[in-house]
C-alpha positions in Angstrom: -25.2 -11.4 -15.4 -24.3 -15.3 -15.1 -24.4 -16.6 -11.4 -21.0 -18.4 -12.6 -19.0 -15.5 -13.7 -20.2 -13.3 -9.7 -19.5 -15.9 -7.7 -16.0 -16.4 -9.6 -15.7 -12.7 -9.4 -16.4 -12.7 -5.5 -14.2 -15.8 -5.0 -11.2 -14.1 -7.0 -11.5 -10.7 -4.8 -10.9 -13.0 -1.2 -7.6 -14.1 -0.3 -8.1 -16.5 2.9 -5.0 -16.3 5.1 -3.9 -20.1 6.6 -1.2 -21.2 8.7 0.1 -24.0 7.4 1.4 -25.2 4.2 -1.3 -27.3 3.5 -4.8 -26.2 1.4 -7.3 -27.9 3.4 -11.1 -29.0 1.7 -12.4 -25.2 2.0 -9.5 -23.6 0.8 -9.4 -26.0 -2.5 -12.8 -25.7 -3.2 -12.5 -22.2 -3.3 -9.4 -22.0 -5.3 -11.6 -24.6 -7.4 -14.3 -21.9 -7.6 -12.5 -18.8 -8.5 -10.3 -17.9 -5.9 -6.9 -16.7 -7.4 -4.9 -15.8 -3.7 -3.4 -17.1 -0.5 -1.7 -15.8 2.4 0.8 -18.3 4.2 0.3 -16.4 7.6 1.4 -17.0 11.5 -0.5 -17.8 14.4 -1.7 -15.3 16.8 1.2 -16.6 19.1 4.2 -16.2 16.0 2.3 -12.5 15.7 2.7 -11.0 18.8 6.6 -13.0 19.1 7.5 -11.3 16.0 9.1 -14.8 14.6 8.0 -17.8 13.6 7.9 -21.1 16.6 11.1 -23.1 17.0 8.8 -26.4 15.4 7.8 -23.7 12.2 11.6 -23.5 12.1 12.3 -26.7 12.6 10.2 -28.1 10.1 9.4 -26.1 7.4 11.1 -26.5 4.4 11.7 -25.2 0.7 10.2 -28.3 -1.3 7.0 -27.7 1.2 6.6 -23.9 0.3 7.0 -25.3 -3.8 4.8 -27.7 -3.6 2.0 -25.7 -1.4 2.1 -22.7 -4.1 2.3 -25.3 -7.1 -0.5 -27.1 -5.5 -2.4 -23.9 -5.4 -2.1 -23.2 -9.0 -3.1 -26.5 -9.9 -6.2 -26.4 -7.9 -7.2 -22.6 -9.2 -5.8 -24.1 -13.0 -4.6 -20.2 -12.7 -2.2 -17.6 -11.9 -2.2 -17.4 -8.2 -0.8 -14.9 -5.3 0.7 -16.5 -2.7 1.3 -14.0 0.2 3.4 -13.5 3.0 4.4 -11.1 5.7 8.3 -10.5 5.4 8.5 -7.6 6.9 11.8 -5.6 7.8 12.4 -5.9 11.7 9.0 -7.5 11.5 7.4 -10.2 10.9 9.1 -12.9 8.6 7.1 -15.4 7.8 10.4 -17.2 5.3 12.6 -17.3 8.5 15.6 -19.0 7.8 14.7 -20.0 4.4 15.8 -17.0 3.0 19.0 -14.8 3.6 18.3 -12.5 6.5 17.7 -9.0 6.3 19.5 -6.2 8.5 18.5 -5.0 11.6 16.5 -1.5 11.2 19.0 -0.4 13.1 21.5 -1.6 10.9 19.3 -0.6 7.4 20.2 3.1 9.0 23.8 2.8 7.9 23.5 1.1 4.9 22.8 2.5 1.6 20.0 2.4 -1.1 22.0 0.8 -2.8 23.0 -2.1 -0.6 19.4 -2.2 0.7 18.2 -2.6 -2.7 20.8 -5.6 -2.9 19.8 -7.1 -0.3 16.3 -6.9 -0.7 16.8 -8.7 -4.2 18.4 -11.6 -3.4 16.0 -12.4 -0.5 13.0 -11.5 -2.8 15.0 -14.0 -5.3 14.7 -16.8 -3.2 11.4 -16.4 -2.2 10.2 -16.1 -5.4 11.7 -19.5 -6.2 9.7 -21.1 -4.0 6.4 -19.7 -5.1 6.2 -16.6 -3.5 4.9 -13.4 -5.5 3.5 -11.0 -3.1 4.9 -9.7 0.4 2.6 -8.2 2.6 5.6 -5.8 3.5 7.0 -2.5 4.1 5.7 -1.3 6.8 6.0 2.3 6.6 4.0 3.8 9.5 5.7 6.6 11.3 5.2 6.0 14.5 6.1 8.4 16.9 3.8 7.7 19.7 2.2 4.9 21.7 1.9 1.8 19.2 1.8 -1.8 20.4 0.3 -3.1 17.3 3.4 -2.3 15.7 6.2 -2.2 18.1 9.2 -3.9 16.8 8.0 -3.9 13.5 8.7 -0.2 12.3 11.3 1.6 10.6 11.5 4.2 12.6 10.2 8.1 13.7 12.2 9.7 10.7 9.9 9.7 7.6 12.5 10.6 5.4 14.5 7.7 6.4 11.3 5.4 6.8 11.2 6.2 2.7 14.6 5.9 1.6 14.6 2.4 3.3 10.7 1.7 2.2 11.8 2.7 -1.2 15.1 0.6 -1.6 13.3 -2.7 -0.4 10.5 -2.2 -3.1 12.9 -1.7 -6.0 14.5 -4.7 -4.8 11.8 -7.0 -4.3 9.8 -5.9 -7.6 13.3 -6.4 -9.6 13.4 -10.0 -8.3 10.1 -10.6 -9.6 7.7 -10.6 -6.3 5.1 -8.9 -8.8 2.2 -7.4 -7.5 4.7 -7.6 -5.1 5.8 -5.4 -2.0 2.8 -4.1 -0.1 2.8 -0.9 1.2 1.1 -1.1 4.7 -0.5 0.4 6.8 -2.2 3.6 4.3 -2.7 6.3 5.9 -0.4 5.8 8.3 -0.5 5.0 12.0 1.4 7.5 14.1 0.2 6.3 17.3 -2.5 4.1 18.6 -3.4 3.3 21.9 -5.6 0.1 21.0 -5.0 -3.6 19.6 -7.2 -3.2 16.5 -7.7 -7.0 16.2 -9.7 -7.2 19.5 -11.3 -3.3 19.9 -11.8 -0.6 18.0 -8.7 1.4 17.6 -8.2 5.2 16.8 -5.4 7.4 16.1 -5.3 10.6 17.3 -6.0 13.4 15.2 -2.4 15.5 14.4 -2.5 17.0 11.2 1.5 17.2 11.1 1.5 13.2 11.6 -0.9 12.5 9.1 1.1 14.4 6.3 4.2 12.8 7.0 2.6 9.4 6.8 1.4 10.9 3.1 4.2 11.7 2.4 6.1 8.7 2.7 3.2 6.8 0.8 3.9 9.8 -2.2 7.8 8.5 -2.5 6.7 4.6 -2.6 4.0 5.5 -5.2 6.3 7.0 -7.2 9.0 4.2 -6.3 6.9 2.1 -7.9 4.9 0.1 -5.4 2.5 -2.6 -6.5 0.2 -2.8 -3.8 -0.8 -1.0 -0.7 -2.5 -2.2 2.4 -5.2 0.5 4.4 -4.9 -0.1 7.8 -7.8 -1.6 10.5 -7.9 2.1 12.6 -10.0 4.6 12.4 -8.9 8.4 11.3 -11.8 10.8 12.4 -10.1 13.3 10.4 -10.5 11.5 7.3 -13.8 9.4 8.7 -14.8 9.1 12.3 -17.2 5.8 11.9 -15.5 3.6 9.3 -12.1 2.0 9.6 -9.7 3.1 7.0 -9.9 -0.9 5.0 -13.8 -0.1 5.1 -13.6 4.0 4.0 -14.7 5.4 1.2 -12.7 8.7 2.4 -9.4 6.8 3.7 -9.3 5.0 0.2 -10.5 7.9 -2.1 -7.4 9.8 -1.0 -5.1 6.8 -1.3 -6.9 6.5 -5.4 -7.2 10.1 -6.5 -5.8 12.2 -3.8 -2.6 10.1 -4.3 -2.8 9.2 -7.7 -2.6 5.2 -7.0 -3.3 3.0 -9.8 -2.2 -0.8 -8.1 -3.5 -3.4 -5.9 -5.3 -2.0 -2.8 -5.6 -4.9 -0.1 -7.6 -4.8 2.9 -6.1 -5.5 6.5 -7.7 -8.5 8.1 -11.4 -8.1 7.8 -12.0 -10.5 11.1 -10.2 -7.7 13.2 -12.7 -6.1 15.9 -11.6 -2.7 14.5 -12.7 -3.3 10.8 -15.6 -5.0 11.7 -17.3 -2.4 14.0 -20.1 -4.6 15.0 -21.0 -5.9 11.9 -20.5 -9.4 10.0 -17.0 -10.2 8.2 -19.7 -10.4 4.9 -20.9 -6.6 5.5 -17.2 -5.6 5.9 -16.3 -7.0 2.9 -19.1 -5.4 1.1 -18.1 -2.2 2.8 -14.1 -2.8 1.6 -15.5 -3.5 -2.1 -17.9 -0.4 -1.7 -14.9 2.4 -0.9 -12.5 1.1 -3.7 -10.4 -2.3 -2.5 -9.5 -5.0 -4.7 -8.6 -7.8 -2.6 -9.7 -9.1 0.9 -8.1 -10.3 3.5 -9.8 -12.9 5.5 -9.2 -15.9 7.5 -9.5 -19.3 5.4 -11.8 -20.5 8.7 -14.0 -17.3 8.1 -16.4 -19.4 5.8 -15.3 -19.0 1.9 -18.3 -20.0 0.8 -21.2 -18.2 2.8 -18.8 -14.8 1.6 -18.7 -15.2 -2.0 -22.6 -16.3 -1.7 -22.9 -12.7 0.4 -21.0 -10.5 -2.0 -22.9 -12.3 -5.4 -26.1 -11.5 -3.0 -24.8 -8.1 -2.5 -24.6 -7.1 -6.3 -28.1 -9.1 -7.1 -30.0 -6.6 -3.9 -28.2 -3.6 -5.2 -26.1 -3.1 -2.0 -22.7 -3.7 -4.6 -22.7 -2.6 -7.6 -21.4 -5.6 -10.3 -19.2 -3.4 -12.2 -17.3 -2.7 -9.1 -16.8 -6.3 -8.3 -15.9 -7.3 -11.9 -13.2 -4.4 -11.5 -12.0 -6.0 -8.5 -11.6 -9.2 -9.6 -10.0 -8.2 -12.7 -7.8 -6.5 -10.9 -6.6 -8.8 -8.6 -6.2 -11.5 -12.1 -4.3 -9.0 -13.9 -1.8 -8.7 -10.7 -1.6 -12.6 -10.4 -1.0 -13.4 -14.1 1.8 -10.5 -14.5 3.2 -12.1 -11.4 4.0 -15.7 -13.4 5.0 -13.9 -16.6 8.5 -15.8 -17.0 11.2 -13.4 -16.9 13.2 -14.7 -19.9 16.6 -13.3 -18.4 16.1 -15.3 -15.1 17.3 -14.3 -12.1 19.8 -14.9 -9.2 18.7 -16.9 -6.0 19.9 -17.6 -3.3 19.9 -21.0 -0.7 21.1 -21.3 3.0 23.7 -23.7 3.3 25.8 -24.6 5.9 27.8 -21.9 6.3 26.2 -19.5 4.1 24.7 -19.1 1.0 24.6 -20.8 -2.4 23.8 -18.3 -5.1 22.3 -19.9 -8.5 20.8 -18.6 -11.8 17.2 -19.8 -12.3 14.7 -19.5 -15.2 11.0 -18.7 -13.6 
């Protein structure tokens, strides 16, 4: 096999998260190279706030978000992901560029239907800007201890955690944010004691938590999701040494257990939990190995020496090339579907002052 068409393979399988709106040297090259993805993320500061910093706010605009994604493109000549966390009650890395969502609180009392509403003209908005994939739901259960993801969930009710799940991803994926809602955090996290981004992280064994987390992953399967997200935590029910991004055994259930057929995407690889002691190259080698498509990765985790590792990887038979070529081609397919123009076009809508300003657009 061509060195050209691995190390295109192994670029188009990373997705190197920045904070900014600007692709520095590293980011283009690789882009340049093969890489096909980008997440538009938060510092560690904006993560553990849950919002964006009054200066983000303050400056950040919709011609910037435009440009960066149609920069992107340009530089990959390609179909290209660009990510984000929106999360509901979470995260939202769009801010006030996009009409809010509800309270989770407030999603309680509202219908599918309304949900689904809203969901699609925020989706709308973003996707006018560039935006095709939202690291979002979260639909972790949690009803224990959880820092990681206080503030963030939908609740203790996994019935309700799925109607709501459910609603945003028909909303979202009808707007056009192809490949689209992300599923997160398979299997589901009940509880966890530890910060996985800075030590290794468990979660308790309780066979009655664990199905309920399946079970809400079953409804947004068959709701349609295009992507889910296996979290950084460990499940020694399901695999007591690797995390469940880096299990063969967390992911086998999510692919045949589950029947899922989409984009799987790896938590942050640079998180102390994924990583276990070993390099952010061996972790992606071990994502790759148990069945994930895309990798999530800091753009300042060196682009280059990783797609050199992972080509290494297949040419020392620790990778095999037929899984990586899988990969990549999945994470293509998922990028090009996500700029097929939808001929129909579909309803956006702009803060103004005062509101809103609703318009037709043509993708």
């Amino acid at each position: 096999m061509k060195h050209d068409e691995l190390q295109r393979a192994a670029r188009s399988v990373l997705m190197p998260a920045i904070a900014g709106l600007t692709l520095d040297d590293p980011v283009r090259r690789h882009l340049h190279a093969g890489g096909v993805s980008v997440l538009l993320g938060e510092t560690r500061d904006e993560y553990q706030a849950r919002r964006m910093s009054f200066e983000r706010r303050r400056a950040e605009t919709h011609v910037q978000f435009s440009t960066m994604a149609k920069d992107a493109r340009l530089c990959a000549a390609a179909p290209v992901l660009i990510a984000v966390d929106q999360e509901l009650g979470g995260i939202q890395r769009l801010h006030g560029l996009v009409p809010g969502m509800p309270t989770p609180a407030a999603l309680t009392h509202m219908s599918a239907a309304e949900i689904e509403a809203r969901c699609y003209e925020m989706a709308g908005s973003a996707r006018a800007m560039g935006i095709n994939l939202f690291l979002a739901p979260i639909v972790d259960v949690v009803t224990g201890v959880n820092p990681w993801l206080h503030n963030r969930t939908l609740g203790a009710d996994p019935a309700e955690v799925a109607r709501i799940a459910c609603a945003f991803i028909r909303g979202v994926q009808r707007a056009g944010i192809t490949a689209t809602a992300t599923a997160k955090h398979f299997p589901g996290h009940h509880a966890l004691a530890q910060d996985p981004a800075v030590e290794r992280a468990v979660v308790p064994d309780n066979a009655a938590a664990l199905q309920d987390g399946l079970e809400v992953f079953r409804q947004v399967i068959a709701a349609g999701v295009g992507a889910i997200m296996p979290g950084p935590a460990v499940f020694p029910a399901l695999d007591p040494h690797q995390s469940a991004s880096t299990s063969a055994a967390v992911i086998g259930l999510l692919r045949q257990g589950l029947g899922f057929e989409g984009l799987i995407v790896s938590d942050d690889l640079d998180a102390v939990s994924i990583l276990a002691g070993n390099s952010i190259a061996q972790a992606a080698i071990a994502a790759l190995n148990a069945g994930a498509h895309l990798l999530l990765v800091s753009a300042e985790a060196g682009l280059d020496d990783l797609a050199d590792a992972i080509e290494q990887a297949v040419a020392q038979g620790q990778l095999d090339a037929r899984c990586l070529l899988a990969a990549a081609h999945k994470v293509r397919s998922t990028a090009q579907a996500s700029h097929t123009q939808v001929e129909a076009g579909l309803y956006v809508s702009y803060p103004i002052s005062g509101g809103h300003l609703t318009r037709r657009v043509m993708l």
